[in-house]
C-alpha positions in Angstrom: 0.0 0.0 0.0 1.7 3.6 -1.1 1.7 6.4 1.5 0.6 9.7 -0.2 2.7 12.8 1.5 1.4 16.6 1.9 3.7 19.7 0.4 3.8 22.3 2.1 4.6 25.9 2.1 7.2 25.7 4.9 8.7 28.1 7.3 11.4 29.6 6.5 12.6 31.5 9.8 10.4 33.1 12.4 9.7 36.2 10.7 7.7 34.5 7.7 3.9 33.9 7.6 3.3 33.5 4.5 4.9 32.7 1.0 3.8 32.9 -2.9 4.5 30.2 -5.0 5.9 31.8 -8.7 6.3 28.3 -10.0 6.4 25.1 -10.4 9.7 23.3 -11.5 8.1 20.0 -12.1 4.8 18.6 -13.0 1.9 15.9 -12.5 3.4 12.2 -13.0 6.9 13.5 -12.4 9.1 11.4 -9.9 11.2 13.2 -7.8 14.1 12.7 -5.0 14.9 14.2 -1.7 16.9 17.5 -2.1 15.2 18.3 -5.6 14.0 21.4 -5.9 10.4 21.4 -7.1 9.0 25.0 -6.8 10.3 28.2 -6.7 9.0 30.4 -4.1 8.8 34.6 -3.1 9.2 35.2 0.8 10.4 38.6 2.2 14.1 37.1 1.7 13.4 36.9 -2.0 13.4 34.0 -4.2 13.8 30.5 -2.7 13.8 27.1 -4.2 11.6 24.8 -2.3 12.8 21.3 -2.1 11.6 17.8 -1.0 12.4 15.7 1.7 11.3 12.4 0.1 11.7 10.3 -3.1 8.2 9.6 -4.9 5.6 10.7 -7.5 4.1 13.9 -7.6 0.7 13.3 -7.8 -1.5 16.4 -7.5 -0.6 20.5 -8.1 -2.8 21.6 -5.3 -1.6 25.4 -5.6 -1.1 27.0 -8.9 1.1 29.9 -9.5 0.8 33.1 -8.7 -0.9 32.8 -5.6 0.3 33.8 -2.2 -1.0 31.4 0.7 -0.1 30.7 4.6 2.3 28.6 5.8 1.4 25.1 6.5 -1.3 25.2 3.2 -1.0 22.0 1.4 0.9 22.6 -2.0 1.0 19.5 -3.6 1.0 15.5 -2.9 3.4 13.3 -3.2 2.8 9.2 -3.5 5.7 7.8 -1.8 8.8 5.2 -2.8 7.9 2.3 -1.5 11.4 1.0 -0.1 12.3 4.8 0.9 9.2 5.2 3.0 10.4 3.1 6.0 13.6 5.5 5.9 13.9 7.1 9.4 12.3 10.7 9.3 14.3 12.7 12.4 15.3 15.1 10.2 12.0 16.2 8.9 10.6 15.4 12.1 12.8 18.6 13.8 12.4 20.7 10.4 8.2 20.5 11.0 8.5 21.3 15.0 10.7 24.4 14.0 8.1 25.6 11.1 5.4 25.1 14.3 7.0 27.1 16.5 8.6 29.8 14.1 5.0 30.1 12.4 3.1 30.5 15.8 4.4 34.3 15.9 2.1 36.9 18.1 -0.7 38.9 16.4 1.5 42.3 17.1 4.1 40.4 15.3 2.2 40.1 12.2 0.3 43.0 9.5 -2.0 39.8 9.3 -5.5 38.9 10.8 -6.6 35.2 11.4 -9.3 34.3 9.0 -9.3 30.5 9.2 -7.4 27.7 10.5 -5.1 25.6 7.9 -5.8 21.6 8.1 -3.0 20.6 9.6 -0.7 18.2 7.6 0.8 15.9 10.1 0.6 15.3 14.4 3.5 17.8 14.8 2.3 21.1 12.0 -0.3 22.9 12.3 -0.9 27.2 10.5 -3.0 29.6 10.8 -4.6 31.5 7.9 -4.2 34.7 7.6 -5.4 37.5 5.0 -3.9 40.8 4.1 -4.3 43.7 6.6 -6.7 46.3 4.5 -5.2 49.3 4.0 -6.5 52.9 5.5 -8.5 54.4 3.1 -8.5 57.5 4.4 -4.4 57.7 3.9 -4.1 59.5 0.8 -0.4 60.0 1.2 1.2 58.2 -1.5 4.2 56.3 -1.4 7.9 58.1 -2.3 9.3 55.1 -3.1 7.8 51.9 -3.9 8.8 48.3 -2.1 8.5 45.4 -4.3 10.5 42.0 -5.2 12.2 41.5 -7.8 9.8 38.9 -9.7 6.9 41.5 -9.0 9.1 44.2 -10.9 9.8 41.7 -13.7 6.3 41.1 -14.0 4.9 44.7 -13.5 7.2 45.5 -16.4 6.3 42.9 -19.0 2.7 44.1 -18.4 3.4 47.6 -18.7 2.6 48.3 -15.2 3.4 51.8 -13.1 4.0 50.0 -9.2 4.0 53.5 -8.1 0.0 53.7 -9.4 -0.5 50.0 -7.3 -1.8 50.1 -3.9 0.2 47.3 -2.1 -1.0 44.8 0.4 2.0 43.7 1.5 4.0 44.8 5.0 4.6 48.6 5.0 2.5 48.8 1.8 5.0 46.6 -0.3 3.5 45.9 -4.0 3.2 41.8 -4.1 2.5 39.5 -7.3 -1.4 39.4 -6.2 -2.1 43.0 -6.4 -0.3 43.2 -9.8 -3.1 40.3 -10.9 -5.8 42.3 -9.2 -4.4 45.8 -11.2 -4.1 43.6 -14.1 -7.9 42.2 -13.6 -9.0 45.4 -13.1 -7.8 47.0 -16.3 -9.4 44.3 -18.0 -12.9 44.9 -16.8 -12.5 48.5 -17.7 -11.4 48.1 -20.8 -14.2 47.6 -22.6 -16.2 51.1 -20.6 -16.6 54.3 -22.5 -13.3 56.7 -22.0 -15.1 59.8 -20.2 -13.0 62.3 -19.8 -11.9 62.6 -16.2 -10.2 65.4 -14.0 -6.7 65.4 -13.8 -5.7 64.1 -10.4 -2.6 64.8 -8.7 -0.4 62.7 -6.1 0.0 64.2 -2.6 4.0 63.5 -1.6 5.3 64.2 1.6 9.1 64.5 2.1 10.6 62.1 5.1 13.9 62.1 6.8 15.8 59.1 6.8 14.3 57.8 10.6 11.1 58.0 8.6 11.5 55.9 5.4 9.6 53.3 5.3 11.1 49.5 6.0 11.5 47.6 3.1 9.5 44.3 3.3 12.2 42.4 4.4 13.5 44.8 7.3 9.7 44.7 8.7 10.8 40.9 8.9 13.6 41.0 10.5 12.0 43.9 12.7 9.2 41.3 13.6 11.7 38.2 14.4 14.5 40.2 16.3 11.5 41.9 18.4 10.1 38.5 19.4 13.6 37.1 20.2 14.6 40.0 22.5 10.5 39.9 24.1 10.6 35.7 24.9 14.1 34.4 25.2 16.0 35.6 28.5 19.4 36.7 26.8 23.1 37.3 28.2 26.0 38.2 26.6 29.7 37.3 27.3 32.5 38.0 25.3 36.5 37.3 25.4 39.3 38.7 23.5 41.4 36.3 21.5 44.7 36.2 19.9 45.5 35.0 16.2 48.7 35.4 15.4 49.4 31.9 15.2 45.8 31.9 12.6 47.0 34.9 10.6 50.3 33.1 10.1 48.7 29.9 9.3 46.1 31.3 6.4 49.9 33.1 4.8 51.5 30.1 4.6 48.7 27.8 3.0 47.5 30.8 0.7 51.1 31.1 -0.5 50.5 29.3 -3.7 46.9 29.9 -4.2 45.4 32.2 -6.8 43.3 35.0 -5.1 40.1 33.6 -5.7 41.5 30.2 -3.8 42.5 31.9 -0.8 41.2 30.5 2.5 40.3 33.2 4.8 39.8 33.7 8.4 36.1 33.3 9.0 36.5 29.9 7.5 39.2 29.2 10.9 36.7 30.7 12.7 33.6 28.4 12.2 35.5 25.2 11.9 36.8 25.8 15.5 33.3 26.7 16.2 31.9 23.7 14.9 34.4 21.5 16.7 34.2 23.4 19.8 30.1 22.6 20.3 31.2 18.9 19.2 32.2 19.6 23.4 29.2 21.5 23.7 26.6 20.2 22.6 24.1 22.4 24.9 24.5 25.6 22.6 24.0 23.5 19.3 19.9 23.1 19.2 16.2 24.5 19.5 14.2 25.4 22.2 10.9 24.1 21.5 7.7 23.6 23.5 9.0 24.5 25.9 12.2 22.5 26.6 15.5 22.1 24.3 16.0 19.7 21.6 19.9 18.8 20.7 20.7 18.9 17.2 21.6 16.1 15.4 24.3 17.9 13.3 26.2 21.2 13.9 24.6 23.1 10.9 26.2 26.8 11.1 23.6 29.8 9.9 26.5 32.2 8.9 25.0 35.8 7.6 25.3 37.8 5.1 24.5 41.1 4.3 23.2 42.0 1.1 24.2 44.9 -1.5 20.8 46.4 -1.5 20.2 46.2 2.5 18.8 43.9 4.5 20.6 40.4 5.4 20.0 36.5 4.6 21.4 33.8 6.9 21.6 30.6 5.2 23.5 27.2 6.8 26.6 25.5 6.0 25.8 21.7 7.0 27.7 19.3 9.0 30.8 21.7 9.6 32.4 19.6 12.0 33.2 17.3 8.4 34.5 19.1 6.6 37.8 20.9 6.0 39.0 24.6 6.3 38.9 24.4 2.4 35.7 22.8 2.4 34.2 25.2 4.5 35.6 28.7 2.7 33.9 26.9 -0.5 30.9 26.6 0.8 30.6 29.8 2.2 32.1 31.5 -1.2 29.0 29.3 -3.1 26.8 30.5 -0.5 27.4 33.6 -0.7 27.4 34.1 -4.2 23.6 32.4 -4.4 22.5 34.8 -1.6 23.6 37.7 -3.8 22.8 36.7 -7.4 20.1 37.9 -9.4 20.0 35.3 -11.5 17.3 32.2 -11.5 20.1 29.9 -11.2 21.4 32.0 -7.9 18.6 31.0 -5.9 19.3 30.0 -2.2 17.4 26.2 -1.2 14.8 26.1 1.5 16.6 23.6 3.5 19.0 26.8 3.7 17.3 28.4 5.7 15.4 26.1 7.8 17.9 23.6 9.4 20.2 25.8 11.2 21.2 25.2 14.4 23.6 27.9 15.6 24.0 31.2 14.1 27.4 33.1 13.6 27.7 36.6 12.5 31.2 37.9 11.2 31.9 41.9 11.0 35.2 41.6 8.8 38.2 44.0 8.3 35.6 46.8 8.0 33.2 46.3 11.2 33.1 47.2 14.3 35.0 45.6 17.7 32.2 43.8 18.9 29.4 42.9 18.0 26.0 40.8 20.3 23.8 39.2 18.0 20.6 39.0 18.8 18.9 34.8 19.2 17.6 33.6 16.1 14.6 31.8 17.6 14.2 28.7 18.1 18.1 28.7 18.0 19.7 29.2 21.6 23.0 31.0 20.7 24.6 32.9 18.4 28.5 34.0 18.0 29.8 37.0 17.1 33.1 38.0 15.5 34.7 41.5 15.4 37.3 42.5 13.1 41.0 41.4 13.7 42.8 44.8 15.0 46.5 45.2 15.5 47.5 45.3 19.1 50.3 45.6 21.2 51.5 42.4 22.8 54.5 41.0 24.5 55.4 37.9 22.7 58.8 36.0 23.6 59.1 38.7 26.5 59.4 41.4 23.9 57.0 44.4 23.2 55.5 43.5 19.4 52.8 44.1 17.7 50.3 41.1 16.7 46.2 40.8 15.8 43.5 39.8 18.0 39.9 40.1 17.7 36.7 40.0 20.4 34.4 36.9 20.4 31.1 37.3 22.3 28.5 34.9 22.9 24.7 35.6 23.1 23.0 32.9 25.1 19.5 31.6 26.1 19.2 31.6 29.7 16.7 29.2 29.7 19.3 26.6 28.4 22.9 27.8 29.3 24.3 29.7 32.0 27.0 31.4 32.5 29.8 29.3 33.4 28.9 27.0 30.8 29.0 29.7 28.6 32.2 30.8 29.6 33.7 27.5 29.0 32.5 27.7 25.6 34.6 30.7 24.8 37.8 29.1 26.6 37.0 26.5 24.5 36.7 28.3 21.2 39.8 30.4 21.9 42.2 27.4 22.5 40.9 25.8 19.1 41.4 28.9 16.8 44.8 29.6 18.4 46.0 26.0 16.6 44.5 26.4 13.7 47.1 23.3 12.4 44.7 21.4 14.1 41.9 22.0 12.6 
């Protein structure tokens, strides 16, 4: 007997309530494999291509493109492998009791009002739907710049469409795919009516400063996420100074007879000895989840990266504790590129974005000291790095000058203390100062 499987729209991080599906990358009859990518999907971090988590034939399009629906709504089914459907499912298992509880957001977290409830798919994942917040009809201001994705400005050109003349129903008014099909529906119906002639109208502006501009659809996400991290997880912060001489000399030696584009650079040290250091510490590697913590089963590393036109995406390396220094700067070079493209073939994965299970954030050569992340929820740490400064150190009892840089640690109280956390950064600091060991 074949076990039929729901599809999703999943849950990308705990600012996202709902997603658009642009399109479908495969069709009815078509047999796919875990890790394909089968949809392509708009979220406030931009274009994402959904994958699958099992092998098996897709048997129903539930969804069709453009629409924009909650997460948790059935997308599609999928008819099951018969010999892969007694494999073990922990890793899904984890992956639907993080979209519950990143989904279950506050209504003051949300531009969204609950309309229905979503049938839930399995024992563990349940959504609530929610419609677009109506906008004010008595605010006649118009908009001095418009908010919209990418794939909506692709569209709204090919159909000759002004977004500054569309009334958005998005967060902070952003224009979204489904109000360019109801502009589109609407010049349709009028079509046909007799051209009166009509009064010239005239758009009321009003000049902001720069505290006043409105967030872009994807800051109001990361508004509502960081908001509800700081308001329900108990936070500390520790830091400790490190040196890395002994790293900087390390990276000059192995980059020696690399091209540019080969070298290896710090912040690929940085979460190896990471990932090798929660090996020890297995307490600050995981989720907190109804109400209790949940270990990972893998050290997958949520490294982030801030994008050219403002705003940041933090996508996971996975399993960092295999893989090499090499490895890792690879991975991170890939990822990083993908993050930033504009291309269809750029695209970041949705299993990027929802398997992390630590987060570390990296200011470079041109940030600041230090820096305190704030908890990615349901994460229960996250690392920061500040930029490697020249110091003044006695090495060899001599006066010299050598590098160091400040590590700080941002912790749920509910999970770690303080001399556990502590340890942690002893830890860390012992590990990136051999970095031969690595």
């Amino acid at each position: 007997m074949t076990k039929s499987i729901d599809i999703t729209m999943p849950s990308l991080g705990a600012d996202m309530s709902e997603g658009m599906l642009v399109k479908w990358l495969i069709n009815v009859g078509e047999y796919v494999h875990h890790g394909q990518a089968i949809a392509v999907l708009e979220t406030q971090k931009g274009a994402i291509d959904m994958e699958v988590y099992y092998d098996g034939t897709i048997t129903e399009l539930l969804v069709q493109p453009i629409k924009t629906v909650p997460v948790g709504t059935v997308l599609a089914k999928l008819e099951l492998n018969k010999e892969l459907s007694k494999q073990p499912s922990e890793k899904l298992t984890i992956e639907q009791e993080q979209s519950e509880e990143l989904s279950a957001t506050d209504s003051h977290f949300s531009d969204k009002k609950t309309a229905e409830k979503v049938q839930p798919t399995n024992k563990s994942f349940a959504a609530k739907q929610q419609e677009p917040k109506l906008k004010n009809s008595n605010n006649l201001v118009s908009k001095t710049r418009v908010f919209a994705s990418p794939v909506v400005r692709k569209i709204a050109k090919q159909k000759n469409i002004d977004l500054s003349a569309v009334s958005g129903s998005g967060a902070n008014n952003a224009v979204l795919l489904k109000d360019i099909e109801r502009c589109t529906e609407n010049n349709t119906e009028h079509a046909a009516e007799p051209n009166f002639q009509k009064l010239p109208t005239q758009k009321v502006s009003e000049k902001k400063s720069p505290e006043q501009q409105q967030l872009t659809e994807m800051r109001a996400a990361i508004a509502a996420a960081m908001t509800k991290s700081k308001q329900h997880i108990p936070h500390f912060y520790l830091s400790k100074t490190i040196e890395v001489n002994k790293a900087q000399q390390w990276l000059e030696q192995i980059n020696q007879d690399k091209s540019p584009k080969e070298h290896i650079l710090l912040v690929a040290v940085l979460l190896k000895a990471v990932a090798l250091t929660l090996n020890k510490y297995p307490e600050l590697n995981g989720f907190y989840l109804n109400d209790h913590f949940e270990k990972a089963d893998e050290i997958n590393i949520a490294n982030v990266i801030s994008l050219r036109t403002g705003g940041v995406v933090v996508p996971s390396l996975q399993a960092v504790d295999t893989l090499s220094v090499s490895q890792i700067m690879a991975a991170l070079q890939n990822v990083t590129a993908r993050a930033r493209a504009k291309e269809e073939s750029g695209r970041l994965r949705s299993s990027e974005l929802m398997n992390a299970s630590i987060t570390v954030t990296n200011m470079g050569d041109r940030g600041a000291d230090n820096v305190f992340g704030v908890i990615y929820p349901p994460q229960v740490a996250i690392i920061g790095f500040g930029k490697v400064k020249k110091t003044p150190q006695v090495i060899d009892g001599e006066l010299a000058i050598g590098f160091e840089l400040t590590v700080s640690l941002s912790a749920d109280h509910r999970v770690i203390d303080g001399i556990l956390a502590g340890k942690f950064l002893n830890a860390l600091a012992k590990r990136i100062q051999k970095p031969e060991q690595l």
